[in-house]
VOPA-646013 format. One record per residue (C-alpha): z, y, x; residue in one letter; residue number from 1. Coordinates in Angstrom, 3 decimals, always signed. Layout:
residues N
<pt><w>Z</w><v>Y</v><u>X</u><code>A</code><pos>NUM</pos></pt>
...
end
This chain:
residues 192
<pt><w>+0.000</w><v>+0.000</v><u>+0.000</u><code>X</code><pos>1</pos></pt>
<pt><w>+0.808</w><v>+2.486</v><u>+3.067</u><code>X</code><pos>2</pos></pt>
<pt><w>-2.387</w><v>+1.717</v><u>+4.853</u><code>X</code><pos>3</pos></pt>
<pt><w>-4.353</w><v>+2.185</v><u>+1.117</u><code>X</code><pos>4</pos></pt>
<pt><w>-2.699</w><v>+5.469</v><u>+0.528</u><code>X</code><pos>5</pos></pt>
<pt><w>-3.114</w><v>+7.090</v><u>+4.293</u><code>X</code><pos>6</pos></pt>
<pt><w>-6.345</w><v>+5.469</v><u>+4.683</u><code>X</code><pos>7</pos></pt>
<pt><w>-7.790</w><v>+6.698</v><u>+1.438</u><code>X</code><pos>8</pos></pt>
<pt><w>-6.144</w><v>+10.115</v><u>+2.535</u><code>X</code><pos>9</pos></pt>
<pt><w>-8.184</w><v>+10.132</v><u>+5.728</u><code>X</code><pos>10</pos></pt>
<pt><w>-11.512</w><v>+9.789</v><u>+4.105</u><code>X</code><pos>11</pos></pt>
<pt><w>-10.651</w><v>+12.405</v><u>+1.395</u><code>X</code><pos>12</pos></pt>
<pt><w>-10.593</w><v>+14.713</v><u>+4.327</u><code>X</code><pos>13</pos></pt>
<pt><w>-13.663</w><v>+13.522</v><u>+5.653</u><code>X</code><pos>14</pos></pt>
<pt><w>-12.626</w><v>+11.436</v><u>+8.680</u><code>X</code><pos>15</pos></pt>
<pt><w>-13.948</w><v>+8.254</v><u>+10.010</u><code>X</code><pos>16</pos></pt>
<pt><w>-10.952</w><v>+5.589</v><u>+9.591</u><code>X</code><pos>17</pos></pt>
<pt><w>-10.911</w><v>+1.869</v><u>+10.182</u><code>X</code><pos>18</pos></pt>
<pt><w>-7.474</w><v>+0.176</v><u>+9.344</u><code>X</code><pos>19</pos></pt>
<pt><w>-6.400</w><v>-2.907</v><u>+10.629</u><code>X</code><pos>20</pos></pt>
<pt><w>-3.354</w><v>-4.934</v><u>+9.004</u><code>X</code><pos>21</pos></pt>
<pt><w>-1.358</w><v>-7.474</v><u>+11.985</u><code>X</code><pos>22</pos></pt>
<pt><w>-1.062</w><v>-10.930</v><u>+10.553</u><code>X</code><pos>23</pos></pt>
<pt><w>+2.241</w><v>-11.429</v><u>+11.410</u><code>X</code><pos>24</pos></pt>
<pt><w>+1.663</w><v>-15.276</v><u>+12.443</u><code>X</code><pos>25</pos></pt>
<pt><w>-1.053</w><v>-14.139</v><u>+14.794</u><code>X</code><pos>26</pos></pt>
<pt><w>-0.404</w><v>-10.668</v><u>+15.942</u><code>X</code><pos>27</pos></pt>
<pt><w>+3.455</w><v>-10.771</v><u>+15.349</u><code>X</code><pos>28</pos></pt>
<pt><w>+5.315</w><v>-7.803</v><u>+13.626</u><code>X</code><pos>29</pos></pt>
<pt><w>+3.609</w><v>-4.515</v><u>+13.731</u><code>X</code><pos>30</pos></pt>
<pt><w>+2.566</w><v>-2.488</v><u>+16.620</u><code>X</code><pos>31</pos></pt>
<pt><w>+2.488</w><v>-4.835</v><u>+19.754</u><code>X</code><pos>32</pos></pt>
<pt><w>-0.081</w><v>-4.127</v><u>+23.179</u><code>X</code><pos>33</pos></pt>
<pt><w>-1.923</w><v>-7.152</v><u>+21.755</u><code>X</code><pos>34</pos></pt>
<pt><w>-2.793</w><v>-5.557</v><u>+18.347</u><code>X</code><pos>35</pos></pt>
<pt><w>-3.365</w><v>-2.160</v><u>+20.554</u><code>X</code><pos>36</pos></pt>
<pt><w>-5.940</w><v>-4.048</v><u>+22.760</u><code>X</code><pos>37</pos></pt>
<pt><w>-7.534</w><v>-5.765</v><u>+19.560</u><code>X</code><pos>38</pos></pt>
<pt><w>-7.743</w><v>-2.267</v><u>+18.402</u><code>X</code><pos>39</pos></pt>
<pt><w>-9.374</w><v>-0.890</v><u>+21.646</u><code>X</code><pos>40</pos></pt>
<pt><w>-12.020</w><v>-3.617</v><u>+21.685</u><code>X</code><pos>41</pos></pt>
<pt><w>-12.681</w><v>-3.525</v><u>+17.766</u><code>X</code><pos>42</pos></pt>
<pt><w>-12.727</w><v>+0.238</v><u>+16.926</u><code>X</code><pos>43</pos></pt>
<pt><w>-12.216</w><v>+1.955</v><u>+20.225</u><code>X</code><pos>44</pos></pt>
<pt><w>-10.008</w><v>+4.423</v><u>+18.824</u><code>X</code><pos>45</pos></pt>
<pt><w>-8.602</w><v>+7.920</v><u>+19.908</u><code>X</code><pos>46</pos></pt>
<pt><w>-5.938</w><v>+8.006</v><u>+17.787</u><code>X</code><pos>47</pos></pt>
<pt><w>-4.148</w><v>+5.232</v><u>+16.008</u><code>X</code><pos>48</pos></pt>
<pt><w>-1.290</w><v>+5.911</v><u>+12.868</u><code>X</code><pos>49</pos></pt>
<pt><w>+0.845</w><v>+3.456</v><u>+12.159</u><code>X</code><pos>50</pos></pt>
<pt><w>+2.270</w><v>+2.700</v><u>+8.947</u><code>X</code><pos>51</pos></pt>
<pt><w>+5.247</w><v>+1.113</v><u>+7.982</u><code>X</code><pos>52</pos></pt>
<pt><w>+6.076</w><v>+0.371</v><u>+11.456</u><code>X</code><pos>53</pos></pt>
<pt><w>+6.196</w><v>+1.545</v><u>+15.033</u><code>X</code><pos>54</pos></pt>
<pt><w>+9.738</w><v>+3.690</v><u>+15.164</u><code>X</code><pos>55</pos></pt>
<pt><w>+10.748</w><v>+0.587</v><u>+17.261</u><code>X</code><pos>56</pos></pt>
<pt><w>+7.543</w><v>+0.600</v><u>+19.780</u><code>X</code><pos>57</pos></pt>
<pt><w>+8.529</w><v>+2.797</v><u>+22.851</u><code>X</code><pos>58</pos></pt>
<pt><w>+7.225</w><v>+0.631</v><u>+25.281</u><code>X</code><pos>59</pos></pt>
<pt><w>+3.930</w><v>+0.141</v><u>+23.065</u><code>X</code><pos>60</pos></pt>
<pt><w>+3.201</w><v>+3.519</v><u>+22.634</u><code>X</code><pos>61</pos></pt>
<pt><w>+3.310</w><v>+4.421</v><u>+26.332</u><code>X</code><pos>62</pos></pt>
<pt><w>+0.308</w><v>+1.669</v><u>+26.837</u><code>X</code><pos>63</pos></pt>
<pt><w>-1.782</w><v>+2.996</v><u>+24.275</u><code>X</code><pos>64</pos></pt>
<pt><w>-1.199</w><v>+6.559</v><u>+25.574</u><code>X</code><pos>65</pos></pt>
<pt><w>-1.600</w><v>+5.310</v><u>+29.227</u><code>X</code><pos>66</pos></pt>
<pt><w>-4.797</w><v>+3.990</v><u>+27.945</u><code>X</code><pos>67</pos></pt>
<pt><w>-6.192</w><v>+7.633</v><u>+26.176</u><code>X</code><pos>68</pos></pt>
<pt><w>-5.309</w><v>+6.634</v><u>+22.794</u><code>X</code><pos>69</pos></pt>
<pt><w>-3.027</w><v>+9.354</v><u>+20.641</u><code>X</code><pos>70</pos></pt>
<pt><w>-0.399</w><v>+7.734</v><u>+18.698</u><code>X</code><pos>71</pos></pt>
<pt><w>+1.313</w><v>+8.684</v><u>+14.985</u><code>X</code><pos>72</pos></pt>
<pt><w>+4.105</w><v>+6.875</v><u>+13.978</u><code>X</code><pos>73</pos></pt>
<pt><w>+4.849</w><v>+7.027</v><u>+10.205</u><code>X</code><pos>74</pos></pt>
<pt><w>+7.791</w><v>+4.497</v><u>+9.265</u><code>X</code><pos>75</pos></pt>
<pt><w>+10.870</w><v>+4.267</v><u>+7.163</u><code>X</code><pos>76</pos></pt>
<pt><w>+12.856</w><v>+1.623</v><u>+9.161</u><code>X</code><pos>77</pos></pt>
<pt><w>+15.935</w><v>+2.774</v><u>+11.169</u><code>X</code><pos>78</pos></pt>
<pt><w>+15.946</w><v>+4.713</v><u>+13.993</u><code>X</code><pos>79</pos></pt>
<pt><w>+16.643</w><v>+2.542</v><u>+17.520</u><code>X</code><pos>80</pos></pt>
<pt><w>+18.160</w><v>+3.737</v><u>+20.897</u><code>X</code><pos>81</pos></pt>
<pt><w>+14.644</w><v>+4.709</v><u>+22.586</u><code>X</code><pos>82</pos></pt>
<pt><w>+12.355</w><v>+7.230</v><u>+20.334</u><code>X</code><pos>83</pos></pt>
<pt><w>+8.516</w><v>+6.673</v><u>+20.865</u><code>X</code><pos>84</pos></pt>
<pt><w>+7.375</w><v>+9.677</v><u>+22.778</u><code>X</code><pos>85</pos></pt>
<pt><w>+5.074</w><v>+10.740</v><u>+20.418</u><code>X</code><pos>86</pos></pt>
<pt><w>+4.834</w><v>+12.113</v><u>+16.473</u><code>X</code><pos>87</pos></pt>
<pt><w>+7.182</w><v>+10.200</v><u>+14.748</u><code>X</code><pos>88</pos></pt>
<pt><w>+7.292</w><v>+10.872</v><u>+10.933</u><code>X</code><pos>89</pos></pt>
<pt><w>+10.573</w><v>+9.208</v><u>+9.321</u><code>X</code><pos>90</pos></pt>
<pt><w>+13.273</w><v>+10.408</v><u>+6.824</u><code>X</code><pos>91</pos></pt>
<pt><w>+15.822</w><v>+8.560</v><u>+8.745</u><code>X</code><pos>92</pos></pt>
<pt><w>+15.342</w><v>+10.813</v><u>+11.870</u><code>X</code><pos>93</pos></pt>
<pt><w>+18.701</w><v>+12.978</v><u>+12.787</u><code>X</code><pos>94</pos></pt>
<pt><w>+17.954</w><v>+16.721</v><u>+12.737</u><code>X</code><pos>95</pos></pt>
<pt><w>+15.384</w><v>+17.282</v><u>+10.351</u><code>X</code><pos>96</pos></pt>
<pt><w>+15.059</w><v>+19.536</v><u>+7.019</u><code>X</code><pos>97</pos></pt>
<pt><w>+13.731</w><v>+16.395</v><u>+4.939</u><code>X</code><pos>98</pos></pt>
<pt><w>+16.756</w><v>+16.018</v><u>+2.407</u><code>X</code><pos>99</pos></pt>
<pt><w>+15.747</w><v>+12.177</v><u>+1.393</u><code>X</code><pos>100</pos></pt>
<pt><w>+16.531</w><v>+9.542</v><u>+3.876</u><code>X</code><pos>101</pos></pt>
<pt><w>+15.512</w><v>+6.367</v><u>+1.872</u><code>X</code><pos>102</pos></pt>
<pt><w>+12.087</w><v>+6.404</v><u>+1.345</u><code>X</code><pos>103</pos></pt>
<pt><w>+10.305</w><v>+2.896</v><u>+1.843</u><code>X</code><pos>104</pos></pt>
<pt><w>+7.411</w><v>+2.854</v><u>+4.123</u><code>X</code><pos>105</pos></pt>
<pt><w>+4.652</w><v>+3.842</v><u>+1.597</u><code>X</code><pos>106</pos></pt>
<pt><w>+6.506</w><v>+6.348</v><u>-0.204</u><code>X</code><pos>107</pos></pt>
<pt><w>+6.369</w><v>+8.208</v><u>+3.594</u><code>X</code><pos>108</pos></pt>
<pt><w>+3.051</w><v>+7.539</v><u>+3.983</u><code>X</code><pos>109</pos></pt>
<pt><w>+2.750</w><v>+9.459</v><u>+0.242</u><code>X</code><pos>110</pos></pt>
<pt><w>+4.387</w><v>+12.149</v><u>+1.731</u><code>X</code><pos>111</pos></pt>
<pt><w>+2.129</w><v>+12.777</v><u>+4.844</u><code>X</code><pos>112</pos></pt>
<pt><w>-0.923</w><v>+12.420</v><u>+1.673</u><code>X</code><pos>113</pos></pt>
<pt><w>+0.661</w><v>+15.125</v><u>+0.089</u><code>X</code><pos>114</pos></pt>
<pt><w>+1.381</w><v>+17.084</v><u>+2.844</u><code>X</code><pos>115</pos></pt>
<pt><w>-1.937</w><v>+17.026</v><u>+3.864</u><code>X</code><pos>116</pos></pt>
<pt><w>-4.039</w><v>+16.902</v><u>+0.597</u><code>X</code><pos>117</pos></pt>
<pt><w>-1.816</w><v>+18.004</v><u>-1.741</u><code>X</code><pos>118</pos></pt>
<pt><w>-1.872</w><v>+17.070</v><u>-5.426</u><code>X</code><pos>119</pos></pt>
<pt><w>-5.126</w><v>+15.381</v><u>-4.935</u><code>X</code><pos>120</pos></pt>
<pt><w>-2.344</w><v>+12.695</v><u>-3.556</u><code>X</code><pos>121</pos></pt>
<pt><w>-1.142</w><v>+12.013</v><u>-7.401</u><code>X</code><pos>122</pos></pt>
<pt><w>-4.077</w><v>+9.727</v><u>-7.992</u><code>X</code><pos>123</pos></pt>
<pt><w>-1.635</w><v>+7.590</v><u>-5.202</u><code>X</code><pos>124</pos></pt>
<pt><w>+1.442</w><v>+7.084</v><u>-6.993</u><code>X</code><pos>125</pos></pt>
<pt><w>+0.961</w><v>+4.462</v><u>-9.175</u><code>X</code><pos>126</pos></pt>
<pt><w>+0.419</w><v>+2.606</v><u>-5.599</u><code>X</code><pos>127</pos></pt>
<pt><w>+3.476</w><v>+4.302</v><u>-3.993</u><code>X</code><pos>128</pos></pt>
<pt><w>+5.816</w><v>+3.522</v><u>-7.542</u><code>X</code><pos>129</pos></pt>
<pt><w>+4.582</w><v>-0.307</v><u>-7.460</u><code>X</code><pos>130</pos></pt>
<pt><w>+5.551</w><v>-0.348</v><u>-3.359</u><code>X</code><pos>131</pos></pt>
<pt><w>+8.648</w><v>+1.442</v><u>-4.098</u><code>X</code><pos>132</pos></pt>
<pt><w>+9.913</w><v>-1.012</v><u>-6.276</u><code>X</code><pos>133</pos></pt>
<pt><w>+8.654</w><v>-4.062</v><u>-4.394</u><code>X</code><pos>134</pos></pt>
<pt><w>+10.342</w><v>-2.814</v><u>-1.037</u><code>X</code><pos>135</pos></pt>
<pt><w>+13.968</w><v>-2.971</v><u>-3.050</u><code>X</code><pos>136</pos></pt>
<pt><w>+14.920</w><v>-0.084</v><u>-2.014</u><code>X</code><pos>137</pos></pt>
<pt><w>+17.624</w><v>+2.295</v><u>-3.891</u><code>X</code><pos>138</pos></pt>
<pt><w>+15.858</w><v>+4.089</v><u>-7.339</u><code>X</code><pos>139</pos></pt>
<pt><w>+17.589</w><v>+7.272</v><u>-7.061</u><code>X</code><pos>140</pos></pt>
<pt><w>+16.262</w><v>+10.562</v><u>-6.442</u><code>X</code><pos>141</pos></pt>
<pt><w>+12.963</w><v>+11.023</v><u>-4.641</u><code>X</code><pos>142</pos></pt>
<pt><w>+12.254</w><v>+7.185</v><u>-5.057</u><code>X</code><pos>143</pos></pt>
<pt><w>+13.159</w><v>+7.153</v><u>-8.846</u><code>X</code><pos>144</pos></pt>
<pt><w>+10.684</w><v>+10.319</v><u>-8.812</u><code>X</code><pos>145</pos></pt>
<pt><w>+8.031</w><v>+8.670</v><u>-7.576</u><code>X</code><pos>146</pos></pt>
<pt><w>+8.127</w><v>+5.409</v><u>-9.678</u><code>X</code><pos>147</pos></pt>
<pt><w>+8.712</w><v>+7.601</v><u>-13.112</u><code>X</code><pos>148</pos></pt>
<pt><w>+5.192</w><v>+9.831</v><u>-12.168</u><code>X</code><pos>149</pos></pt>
<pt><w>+3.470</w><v>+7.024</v><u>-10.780</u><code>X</code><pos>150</pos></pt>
<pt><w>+4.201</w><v>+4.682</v><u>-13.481</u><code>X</code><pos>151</pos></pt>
<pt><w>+3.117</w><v>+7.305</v><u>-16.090</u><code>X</code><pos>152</pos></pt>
<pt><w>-0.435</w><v>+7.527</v><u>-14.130</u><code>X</code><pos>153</pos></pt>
<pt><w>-0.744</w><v>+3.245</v><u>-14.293</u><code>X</code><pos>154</pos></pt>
<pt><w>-3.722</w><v>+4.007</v><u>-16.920</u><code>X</code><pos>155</pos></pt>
<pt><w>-5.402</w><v>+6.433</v><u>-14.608</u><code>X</code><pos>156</pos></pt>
<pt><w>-5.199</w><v>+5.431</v><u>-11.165</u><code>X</code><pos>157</pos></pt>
<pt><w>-4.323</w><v>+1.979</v><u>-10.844</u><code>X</code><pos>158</pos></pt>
<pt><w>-7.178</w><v>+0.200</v><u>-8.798</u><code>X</code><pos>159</pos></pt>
<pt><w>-8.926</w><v>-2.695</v><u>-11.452</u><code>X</code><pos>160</pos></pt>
<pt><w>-7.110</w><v>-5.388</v><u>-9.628</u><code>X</code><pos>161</pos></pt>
<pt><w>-3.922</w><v>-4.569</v><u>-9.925</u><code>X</code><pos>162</pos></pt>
<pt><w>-4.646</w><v>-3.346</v><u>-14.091</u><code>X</code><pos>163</pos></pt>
<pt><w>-5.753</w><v>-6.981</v><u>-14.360</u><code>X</code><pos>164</pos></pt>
<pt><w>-3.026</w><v>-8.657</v><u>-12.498</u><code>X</code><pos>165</pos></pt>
<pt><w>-0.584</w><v>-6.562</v><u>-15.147</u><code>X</code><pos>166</pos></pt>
<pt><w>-3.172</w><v>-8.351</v><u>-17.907</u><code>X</code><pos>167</pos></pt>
<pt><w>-2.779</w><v>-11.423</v><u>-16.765</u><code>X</code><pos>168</pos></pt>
<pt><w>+0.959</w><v>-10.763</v><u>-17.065</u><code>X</code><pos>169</pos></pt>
<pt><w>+0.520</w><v>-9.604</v><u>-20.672</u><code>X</code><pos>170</pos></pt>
<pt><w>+2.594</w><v>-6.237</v><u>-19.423</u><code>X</code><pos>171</pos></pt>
<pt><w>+1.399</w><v>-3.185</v><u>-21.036</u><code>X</code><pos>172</pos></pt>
<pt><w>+0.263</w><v>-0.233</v><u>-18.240</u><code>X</code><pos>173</pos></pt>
<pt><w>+1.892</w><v>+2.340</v><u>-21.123</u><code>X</code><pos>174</pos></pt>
<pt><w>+4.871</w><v>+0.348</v><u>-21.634</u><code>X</code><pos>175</pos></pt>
<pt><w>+5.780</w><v>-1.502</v><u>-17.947</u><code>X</code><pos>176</pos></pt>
<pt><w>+9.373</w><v>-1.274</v><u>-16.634</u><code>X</code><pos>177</pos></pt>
<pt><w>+10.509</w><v>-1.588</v><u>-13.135</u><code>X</code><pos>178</pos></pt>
<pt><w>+11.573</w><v>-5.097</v><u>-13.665</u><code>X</code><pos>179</pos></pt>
<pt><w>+8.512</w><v>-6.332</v><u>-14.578</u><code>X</code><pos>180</pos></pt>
<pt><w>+6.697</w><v>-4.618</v><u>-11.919</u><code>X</code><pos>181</pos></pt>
<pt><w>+9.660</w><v>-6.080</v><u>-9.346</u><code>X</code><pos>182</pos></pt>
<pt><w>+9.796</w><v>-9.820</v><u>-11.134</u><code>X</code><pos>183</pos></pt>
<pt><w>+5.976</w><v>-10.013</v><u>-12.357</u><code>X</code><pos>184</pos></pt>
<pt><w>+3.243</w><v>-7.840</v><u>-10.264</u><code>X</code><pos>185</pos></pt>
<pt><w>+5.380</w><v>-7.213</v><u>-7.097</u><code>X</code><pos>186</pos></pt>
<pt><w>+5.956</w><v>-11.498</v><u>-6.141</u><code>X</code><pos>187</pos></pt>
<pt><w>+2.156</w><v>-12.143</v><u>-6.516</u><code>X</code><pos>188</pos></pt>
<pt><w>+0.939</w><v>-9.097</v><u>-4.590</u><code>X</code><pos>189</pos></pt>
<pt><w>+3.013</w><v>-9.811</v><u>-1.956</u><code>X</code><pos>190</pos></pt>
<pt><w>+2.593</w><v>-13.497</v><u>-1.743</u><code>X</code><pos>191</pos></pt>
<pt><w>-1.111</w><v>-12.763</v><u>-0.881</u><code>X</code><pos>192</pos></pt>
end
């Protein structure tokens, strides 16, 4: 959901974006030199922005920068001894403005989307409320926010996959509650 929402983001502002998503059998858990050097010899990128992952990749981001390749970490997880030295967008970082800490990993990567496109970043949060929900973490404040709009936008914005998963389900897109979205849509998405 992350990579959807910043890569559909990225091409709303007219950039060329690839995205590639680490198989965590193969590649192992996010950013690792491996997946950087798949990277290099797939899309030879200048600039690589990590979703969802990376806060804990120090070591990784000084061989992708040692190799001419710009680095963005967005992530939600929490924050470890050694910083990356590099942009690191995560509500969980001490001495910031941001006033909401628990954001899951695509409701940040909502954030940069709106930050950068604005409300044309709405059509996302039907994606961000489903993720939100799925990544169990607390509805209260900015996260209850973001399910309540995005699950009034289902009609609207929800890609045709997802309206027909919810079909399958026999759960109305006007009338779908967090616990069906957390018991019903969330288990199959994620066991793909």
């Amino acid at each position: 959901s992350a990579t959807a929402i910043m890569l559909l983001t990225l091409k709303k502002l007219g950039a060329t974006a690839q995205y590639y998503l680490p198989n965590r059998f193969i590649d192992g858990y996010g950013l690792t030199v491996d997946v950087i050097k798949k990277l290099q010899e797939k899309f030879n990128p200048e600039l690589i922005i990590t979703v969802d992952c990376g806060i804990s990749c120090a070591k990784e981001v000084e061989y992708a920068k040692e190799n001419g390749i710009d680095i963005i970490i967005t992530d939600h997880h929490e924050i470890p001894d050694v910083i990356p030295s590099t942009v690191v967008i995560n509500p969980k970082l001490e001495k910031q403005d941001y006033p909401f800490r628990e954001l899951c990993g695509t409701g940040v990567a909502l954030k940069v989307s709106q930050a950068l496109i604005g409300n044309e970043s709405n059509e996302f949060l039907p994606i961000a409320s489903i993720a939100t929900i799925a990544d169990i973490v607390s509805l209260r404040e900015e996260n209850r926010a973001i399910v309540a709009l995005g699950m009034k936008l289902f009609e609207d914005y929800l890609p045709v996959g997802i309206k027909m998963l919810f079909k399958e389900n026999k759960i109305s897109l006007k009338k779908a509650t967090s616990t069906d979205i957390a018991f019903k849509i969330a288990p199959k998405i994620n066991s793909s």
